[in-house]
TIMI-35737 format. One record per residue (C-alpha): residue number from 1; residue in three letters; y, x, z. Coordinates in nm, 2 decimals. Last residue first. Layout:
+-----+-----+--------+--------+--------+
!   n ! res !      v !      u !      w !
+-----+-----+--------+--------+--------+
! NUM ! Ala !      Y !      X !      Z !
...
+-----+-----+--------+--------+--------+
END
This chain:
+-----+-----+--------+--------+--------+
!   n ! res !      v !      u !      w !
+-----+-----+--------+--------+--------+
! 315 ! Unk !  10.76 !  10.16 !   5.88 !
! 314 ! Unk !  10.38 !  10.31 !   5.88 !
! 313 ! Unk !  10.20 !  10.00 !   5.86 !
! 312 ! Unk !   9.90 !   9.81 !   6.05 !
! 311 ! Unk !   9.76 !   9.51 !   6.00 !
! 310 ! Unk !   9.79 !   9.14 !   6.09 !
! 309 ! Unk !   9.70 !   8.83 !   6.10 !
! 308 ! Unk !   9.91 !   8.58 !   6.21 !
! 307 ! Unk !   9.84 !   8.41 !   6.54 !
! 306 ! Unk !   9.83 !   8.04 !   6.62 !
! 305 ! Unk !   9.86 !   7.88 !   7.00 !
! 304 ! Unk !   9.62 !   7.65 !   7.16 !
! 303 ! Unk !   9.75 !   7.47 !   7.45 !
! 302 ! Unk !   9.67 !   7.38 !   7.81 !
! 301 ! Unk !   9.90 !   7.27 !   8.05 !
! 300 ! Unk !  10.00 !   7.49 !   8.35 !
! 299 ! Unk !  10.08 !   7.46 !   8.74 !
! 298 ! Unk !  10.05 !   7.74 !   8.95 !
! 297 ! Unk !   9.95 !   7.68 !   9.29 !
! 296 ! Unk !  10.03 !   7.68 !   9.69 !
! 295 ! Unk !  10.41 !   7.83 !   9.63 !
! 294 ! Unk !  10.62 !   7.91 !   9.87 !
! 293 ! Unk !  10.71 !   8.26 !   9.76 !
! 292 ! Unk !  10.62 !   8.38 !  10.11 !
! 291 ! Unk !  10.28 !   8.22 !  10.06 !
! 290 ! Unk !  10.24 !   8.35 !   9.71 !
! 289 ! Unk !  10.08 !   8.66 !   9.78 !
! 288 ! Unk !   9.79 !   8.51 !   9.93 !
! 287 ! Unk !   9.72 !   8.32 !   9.61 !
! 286 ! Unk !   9.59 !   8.00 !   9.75 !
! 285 ! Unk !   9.56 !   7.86 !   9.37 !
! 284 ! Unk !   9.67 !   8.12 !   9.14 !
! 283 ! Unk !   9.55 !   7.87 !   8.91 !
! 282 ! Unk !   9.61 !   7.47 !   8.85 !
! 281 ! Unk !   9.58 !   7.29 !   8.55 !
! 280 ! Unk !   9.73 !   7.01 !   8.46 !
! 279 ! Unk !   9.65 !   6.64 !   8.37 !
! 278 ! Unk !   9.90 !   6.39 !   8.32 !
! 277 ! Unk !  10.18 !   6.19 !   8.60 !
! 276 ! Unk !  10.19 !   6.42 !   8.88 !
! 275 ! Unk !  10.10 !   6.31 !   9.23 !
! 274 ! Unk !   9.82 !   6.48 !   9.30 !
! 273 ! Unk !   9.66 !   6.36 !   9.59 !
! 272 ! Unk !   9.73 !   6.42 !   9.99 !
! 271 ! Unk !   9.46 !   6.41 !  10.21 !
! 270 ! Unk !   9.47 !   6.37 !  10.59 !
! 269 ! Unk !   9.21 !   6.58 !  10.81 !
! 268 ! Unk !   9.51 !   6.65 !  11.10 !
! 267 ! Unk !   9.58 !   6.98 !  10.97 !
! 266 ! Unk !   9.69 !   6.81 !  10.63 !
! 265 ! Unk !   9.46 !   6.83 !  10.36 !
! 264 ! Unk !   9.59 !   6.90 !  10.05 !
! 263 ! Unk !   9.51 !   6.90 !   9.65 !
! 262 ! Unk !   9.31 !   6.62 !   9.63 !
! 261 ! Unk !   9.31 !   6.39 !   9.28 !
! 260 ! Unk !   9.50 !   6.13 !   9.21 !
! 259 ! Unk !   9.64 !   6.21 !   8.91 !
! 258 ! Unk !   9.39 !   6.46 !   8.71 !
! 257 ! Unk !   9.35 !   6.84 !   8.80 !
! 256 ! Unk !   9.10 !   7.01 !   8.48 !
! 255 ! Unk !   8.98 !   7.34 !   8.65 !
! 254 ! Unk !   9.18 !   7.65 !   8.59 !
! 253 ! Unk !   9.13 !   7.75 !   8.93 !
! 252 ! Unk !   8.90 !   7.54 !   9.13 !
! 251 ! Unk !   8.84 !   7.78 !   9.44 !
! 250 ! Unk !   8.98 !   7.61 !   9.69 !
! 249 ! Unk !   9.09 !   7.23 !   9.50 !
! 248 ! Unk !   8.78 !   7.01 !   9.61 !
! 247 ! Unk !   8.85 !   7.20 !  10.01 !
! 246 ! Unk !   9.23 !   7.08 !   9.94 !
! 245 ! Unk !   9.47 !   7.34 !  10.02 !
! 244 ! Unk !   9.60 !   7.36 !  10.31 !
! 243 ! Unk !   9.92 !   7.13 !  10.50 !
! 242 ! Unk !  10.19 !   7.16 !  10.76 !
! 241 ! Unk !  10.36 !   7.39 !  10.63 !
! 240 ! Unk !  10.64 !   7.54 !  10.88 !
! 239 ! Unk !  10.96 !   7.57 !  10.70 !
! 238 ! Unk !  11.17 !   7.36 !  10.99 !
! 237 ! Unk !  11.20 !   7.02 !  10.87 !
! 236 ! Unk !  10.83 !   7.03 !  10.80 !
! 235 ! Unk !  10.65 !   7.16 !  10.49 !
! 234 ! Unk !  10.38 !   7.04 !  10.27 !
! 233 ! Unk !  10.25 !   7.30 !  10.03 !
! 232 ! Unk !  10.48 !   7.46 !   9.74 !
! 231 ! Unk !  10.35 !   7.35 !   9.39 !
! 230 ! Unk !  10.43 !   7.56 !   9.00 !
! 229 ! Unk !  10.59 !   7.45 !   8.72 !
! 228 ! Unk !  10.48 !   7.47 !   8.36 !
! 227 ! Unk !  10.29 !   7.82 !   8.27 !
! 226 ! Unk !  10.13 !   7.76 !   7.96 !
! 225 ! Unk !   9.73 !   7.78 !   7.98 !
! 224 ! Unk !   9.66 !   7.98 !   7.66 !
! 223 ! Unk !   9.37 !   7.89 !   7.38 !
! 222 ! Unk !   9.42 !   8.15 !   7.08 !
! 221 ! Unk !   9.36 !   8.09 !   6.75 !
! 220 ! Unk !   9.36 !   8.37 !   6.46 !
! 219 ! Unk !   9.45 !   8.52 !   6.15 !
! 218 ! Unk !   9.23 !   8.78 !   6.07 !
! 217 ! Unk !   9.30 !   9.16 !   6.19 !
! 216 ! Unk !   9.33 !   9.42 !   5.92 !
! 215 ! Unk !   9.20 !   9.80 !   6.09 !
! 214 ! Unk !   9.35 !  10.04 !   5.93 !
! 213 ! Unk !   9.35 !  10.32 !   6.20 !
! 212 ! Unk !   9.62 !  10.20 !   6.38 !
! 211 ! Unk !   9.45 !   9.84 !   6.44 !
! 210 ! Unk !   9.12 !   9.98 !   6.58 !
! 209 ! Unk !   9.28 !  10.24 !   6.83 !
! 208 ! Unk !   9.45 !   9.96 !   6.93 !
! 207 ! Unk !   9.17 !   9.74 !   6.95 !
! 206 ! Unk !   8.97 !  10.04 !   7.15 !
! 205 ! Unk !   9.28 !  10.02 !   7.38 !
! 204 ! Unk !   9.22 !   9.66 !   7.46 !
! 203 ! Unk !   8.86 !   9.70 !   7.51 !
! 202 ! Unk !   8.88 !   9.97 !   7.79 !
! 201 ! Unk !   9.12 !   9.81 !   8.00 !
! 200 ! Unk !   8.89 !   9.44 !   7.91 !
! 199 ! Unk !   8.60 !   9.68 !   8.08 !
! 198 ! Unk !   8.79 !   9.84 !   8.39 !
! 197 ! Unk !   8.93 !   9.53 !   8.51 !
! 196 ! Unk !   8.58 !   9.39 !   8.49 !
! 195 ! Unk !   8.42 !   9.67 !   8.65 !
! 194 ! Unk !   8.70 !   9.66 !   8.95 !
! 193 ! Unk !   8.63 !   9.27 !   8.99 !
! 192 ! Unk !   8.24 !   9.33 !   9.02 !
! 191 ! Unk !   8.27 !   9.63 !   9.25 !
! 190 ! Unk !   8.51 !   9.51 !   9.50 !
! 189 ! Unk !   8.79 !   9.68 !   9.64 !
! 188 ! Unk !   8.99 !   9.59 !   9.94 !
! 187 ! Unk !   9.38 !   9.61 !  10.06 !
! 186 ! Unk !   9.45 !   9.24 !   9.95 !
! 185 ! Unk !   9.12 !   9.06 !   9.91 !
! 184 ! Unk !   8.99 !   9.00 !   9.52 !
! 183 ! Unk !   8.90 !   8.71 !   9.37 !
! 182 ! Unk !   8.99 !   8.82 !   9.13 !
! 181 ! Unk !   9.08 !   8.97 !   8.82 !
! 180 ! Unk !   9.50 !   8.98 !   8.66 !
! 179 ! Unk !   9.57 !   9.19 !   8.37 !
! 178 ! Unk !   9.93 !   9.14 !   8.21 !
! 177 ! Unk !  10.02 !   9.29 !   7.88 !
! 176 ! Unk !  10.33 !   9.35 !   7.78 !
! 175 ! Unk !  10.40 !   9.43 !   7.40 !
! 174 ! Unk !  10.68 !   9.61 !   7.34 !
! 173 ! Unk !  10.72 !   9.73 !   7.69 !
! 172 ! Unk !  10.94 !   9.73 !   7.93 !
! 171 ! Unk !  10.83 !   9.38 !   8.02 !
! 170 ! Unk !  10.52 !   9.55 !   8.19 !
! 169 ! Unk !  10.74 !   9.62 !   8.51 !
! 168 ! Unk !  10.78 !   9.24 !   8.52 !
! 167 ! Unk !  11.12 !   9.03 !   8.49 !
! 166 ! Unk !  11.01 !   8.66 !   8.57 !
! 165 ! Unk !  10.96 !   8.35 !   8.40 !
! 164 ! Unk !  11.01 !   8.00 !   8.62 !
! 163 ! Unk !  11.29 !   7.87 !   8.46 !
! 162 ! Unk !  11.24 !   7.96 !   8.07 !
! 161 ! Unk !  10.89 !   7.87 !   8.07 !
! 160 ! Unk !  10.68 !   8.19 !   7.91 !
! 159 ! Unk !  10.42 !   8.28 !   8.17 !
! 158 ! Unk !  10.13 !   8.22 !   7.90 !
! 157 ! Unk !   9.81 !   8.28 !   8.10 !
! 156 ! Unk !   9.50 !   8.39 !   7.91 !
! 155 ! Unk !   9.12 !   8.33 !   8.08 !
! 154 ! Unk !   8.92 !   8.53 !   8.03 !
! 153 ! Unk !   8.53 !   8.42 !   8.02 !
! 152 ! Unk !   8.19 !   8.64 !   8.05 !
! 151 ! Unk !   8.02 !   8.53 !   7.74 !
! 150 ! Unk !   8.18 !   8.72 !   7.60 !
! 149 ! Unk !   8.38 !   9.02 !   7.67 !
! 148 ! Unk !   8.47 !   9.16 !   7.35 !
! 147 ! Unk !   8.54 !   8.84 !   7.18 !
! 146 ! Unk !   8.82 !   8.76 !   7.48 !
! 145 ! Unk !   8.93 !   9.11 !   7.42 !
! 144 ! Unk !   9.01 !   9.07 !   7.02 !
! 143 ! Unk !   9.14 !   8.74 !   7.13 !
! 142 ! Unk !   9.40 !   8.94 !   7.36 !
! 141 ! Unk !   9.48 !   9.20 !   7.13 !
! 140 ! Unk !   9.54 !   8.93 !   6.85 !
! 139 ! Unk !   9.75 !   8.75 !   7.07 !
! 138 ! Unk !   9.94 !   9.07 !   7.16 !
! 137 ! Unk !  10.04 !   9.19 !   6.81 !
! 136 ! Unk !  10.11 !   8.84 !   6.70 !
! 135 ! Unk !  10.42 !   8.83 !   6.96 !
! 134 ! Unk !  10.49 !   8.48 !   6.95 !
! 133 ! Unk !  10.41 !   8.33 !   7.22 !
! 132 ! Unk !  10.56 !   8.56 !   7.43 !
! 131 ! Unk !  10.48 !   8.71 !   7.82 !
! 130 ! Unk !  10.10 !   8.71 !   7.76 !
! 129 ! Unk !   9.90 !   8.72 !   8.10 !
! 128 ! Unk !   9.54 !   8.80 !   8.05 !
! 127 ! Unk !   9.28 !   8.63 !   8.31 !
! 126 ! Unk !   8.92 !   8.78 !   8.45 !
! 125 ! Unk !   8.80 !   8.53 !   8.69 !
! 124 ! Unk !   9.06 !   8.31 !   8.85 !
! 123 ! Unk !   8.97 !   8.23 !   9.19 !
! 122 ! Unk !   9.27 !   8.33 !   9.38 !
! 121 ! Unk !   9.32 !   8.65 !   9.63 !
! 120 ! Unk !   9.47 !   8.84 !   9.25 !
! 119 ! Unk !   9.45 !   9.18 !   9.15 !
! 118 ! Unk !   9.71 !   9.31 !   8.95 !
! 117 ! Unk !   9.69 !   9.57 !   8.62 !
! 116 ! Unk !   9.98 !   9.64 !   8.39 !
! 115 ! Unk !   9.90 !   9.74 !   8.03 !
! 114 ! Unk !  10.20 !   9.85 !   7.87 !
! 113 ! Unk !  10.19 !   9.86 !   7.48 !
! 112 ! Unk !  10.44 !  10.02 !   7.22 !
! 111 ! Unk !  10.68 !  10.21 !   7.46 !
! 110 ! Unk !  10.97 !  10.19 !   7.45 !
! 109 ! Unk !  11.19 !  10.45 !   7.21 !
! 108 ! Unk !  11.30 !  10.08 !   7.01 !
! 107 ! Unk !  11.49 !   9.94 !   7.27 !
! 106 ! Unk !  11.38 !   9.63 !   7.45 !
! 105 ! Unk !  11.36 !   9.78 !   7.74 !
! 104 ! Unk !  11.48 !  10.13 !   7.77 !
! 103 ! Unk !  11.18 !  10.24 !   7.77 !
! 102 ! Unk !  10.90 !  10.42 !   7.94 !
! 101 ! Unk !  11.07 !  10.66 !   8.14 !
! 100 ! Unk !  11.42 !  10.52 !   8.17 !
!  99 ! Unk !  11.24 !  10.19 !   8.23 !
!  98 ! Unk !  11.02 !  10.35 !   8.52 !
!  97 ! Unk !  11.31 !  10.48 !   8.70 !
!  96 ! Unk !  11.56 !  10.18 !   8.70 !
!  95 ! Unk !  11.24 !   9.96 !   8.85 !
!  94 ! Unk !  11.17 !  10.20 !   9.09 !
!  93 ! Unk !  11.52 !  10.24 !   9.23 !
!  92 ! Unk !  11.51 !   9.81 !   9.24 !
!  91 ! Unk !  11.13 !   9.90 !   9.39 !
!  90 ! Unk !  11.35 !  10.08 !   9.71 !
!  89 ! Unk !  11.62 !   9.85 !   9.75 !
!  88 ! Unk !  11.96 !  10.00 !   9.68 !
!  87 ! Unk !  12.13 !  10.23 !   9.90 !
!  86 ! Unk !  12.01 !  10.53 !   9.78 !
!  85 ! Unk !  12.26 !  10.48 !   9.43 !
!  84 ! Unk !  12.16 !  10.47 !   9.07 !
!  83 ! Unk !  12.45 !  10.27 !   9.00 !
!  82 ! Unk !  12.28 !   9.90 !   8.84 !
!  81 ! Unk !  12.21 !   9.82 !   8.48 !
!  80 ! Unk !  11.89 !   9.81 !   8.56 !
!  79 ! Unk !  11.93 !   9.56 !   8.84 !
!  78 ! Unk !  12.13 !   9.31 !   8.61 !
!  77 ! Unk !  11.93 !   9.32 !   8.35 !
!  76 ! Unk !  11.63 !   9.19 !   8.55 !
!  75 ! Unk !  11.32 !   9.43 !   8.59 !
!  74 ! Unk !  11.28 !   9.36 !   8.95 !
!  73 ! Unk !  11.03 !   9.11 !   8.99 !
!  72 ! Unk !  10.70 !   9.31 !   8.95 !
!  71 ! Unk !  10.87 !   9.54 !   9.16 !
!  70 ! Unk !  10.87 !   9.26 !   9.47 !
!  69 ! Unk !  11.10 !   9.38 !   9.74 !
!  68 ! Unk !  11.22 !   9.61 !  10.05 !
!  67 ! Unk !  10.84 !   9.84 !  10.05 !
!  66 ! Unk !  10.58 !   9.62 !   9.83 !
!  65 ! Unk !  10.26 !   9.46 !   9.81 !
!  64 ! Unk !  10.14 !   9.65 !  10.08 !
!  63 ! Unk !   9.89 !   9.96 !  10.15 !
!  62 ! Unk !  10.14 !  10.19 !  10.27 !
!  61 ! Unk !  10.08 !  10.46 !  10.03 !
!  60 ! Unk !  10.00 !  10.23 !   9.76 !
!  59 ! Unk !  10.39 !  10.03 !   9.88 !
!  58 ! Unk !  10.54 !  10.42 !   9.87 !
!  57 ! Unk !  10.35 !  10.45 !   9.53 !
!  56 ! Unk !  10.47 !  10.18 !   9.32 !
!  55 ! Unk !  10.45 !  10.27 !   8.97 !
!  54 ! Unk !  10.12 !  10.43 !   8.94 !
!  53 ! Unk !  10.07 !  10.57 !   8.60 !
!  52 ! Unk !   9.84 !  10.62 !   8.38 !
!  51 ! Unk !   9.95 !  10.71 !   8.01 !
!  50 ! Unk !   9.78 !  10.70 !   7.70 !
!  49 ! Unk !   9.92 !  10.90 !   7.39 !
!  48 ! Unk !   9.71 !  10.75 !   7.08 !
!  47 ! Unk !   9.61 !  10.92 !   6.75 !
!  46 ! Unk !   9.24 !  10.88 !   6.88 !
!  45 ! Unk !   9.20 !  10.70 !   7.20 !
!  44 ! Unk !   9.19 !  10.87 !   7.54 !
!  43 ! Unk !   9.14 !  10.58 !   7.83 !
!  42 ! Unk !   8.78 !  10.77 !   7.93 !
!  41 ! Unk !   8.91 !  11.12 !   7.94 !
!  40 ! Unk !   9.19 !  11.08 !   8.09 !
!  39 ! Unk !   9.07 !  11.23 !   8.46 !
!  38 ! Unk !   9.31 !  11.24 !   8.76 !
!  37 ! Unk !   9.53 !  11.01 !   8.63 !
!  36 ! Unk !   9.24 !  10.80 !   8.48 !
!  35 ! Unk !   9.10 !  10.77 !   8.86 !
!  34 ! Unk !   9.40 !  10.74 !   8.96 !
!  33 ! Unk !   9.47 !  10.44 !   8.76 !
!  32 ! Unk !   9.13 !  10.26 !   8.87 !
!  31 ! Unk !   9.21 !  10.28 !   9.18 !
!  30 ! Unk !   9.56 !  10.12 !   9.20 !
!  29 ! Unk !   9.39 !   9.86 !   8.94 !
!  28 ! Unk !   9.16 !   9.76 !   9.15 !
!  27 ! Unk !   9.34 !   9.83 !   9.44 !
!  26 ! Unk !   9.57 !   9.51 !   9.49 !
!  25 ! Unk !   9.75 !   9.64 !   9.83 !
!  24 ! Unk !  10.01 !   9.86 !   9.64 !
!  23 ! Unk !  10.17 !   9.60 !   9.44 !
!  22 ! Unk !  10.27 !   9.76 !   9.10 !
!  21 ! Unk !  10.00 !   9.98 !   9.15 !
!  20 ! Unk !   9.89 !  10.04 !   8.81 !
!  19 ! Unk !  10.04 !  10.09 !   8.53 !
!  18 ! Unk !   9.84 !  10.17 !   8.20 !
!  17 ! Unk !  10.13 !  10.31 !   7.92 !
!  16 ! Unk !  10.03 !  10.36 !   7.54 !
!  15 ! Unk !  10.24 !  10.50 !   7.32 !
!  14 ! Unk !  10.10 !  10.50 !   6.96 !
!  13 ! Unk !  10.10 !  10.13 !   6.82 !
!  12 ! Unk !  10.15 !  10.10 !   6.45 !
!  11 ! Unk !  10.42 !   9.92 !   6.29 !
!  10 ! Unk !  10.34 !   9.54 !   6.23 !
!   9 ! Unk !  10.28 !   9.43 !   5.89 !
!   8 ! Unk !  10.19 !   9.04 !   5.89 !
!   7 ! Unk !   9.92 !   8.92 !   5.74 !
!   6 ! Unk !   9.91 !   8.52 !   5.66 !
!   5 ! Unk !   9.72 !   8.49 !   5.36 !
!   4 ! Unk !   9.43 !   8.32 !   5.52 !
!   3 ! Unk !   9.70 !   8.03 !   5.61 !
!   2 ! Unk !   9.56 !   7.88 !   5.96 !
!   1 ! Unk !   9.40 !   7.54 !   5.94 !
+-----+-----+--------+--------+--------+
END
């Protein structure tokens, strides 16, 4: 049972960033931001400044995830604390740009809420990726989506283990919000994913319009899938894999993977099973992007977190 006297005052929400672009080849959201860029109309809430913005555009110019590295990795404190100097990467530049216009991060001038869209090769619907399990603010923005959308699903991904989280452009932010829809091929646009992005887009910033203008928010429950390791393929003494991804495992994202299970098939028809000792479950399985990172799948557990309510204040 949650508390029904659990509200928490939060302090409203009034900068609004939408980034798209973060890897150039996932157009979706590259489209979609342009689109706003080029007319506002449509992301304009009352008492809210909303802002489009591509972050990468030498890698949308090109077409490819990136131009020397991953932006979406960037954002450590190290590289932001860097010399502004030509000679570093390209997306390091980026990433010292974007938080001197939307942050610092984790100063109190960042912005309230970046929304920073992705499309994904993998089978994993509509998904929202929360960077802390406790930021009420979020959860409830996310349930309030999840509600929104139904009976089409969403997915949330927690990406909050201490060894495998990363610095995202979103972590500028107060409260980063991830959106991932696919499948999706790098480089292409599809209708259905590109409507969907569109619609939780629109949805989250009618909740903050909701929330600043008095809106009191119940205390909640939120079901996440917590990111807990993640699966390179089978490899040889030399790099090469030497395995795919299971035909029962293409396309299963987020479906229950037990011990024993298949999960690859070497080239010569052989199956390897899932070795682990509990049940996980898998997503960003096959993720195109995630070949050079080495890694065939995430692995998460499922859990179901609590949020406070809240409501807006004025401190």
């Amino acid at each position: 049972m949650i508390s029904c006297h659990s509200i928490v005052n939060l302090p409203e929400a009034r900068k609004v960033a939408i980034f798209g672009g973060t890897h150039g080849n996932e157009m979706s959201g590259v489209t979609l931001v342009n689109l706003w860029i080029n007319n506002g109309a449509e992301v304009q809430r009352s008492g809210l400044t909303v802002k489009p913005y591509i972050t990468n555009p030498r890698a949308v110019e090109k077409c490819t995830r990136y131009v020397d590295t991953d932006l979406n990795r960037a954002f450590t404190t190290d590289n932001l604390s860097l010399p502004r100097i030509e000679d570093l990467p390209y997306e390091v530049r980026r990433a010292q740009e974007i938080n001197e216009t939307f942050g610092p991060k984790g100063s109190s001038d960042a912005y309230d809420v970046i929304v920073d869209l992705h499309n994904t090769t993998s089978n994993m619907g509509c998904t929202l990726i929360l960077e802390c399990s406790k930021d009420h603010f979020s959860l409830q923005m996310v349930n309030f989506i999840k509600q929104s959308i139904a009976p089409a699903s969403c997915s949330v991904l927690l990406n909050e283990h201490p060894l495998l989280h990363y610095s995202t452009s979103r972590s500028v932010g107060k409260h980063p919000i991830g959106v991932e829809v696919g499948p999706q091929p790098q480089g292409v646009l599809r209708s259905d994913i590109f409507e969907a992005m569109r619609a939780v887009v629109n949805h989250g910033l009618d909740f903050i319009e909701l929330f600043n203008g008095g809106m009191e928010f119940e205390p909640c429950t939120v079901d996440v899938y917590r990111v807990s390791g993640n699966m390179d393929y089978p490899r040889d003494k030399k790099g090469n894999i030497t395995a795919m991804i299971h035909p029962n495992l293409q396309d299963s994202d987020w479906v229950p993977l037990n011990p024993g299970d298949p999960v690859f098939q070497t080239f010569d028809g052989r199956t390897i099973n899932y070795e682990g000792e509990s049940t996980v479950y898998p997503t960003f399985i096959n993720e195109a992007a995630y070949y050079e990172k080495q890694q065939a799948f995430v692995i998460t557990r499922k859990e179901t977190l609590k949020a406070n309510g809240i409501r807006a204040s004025n401190i």
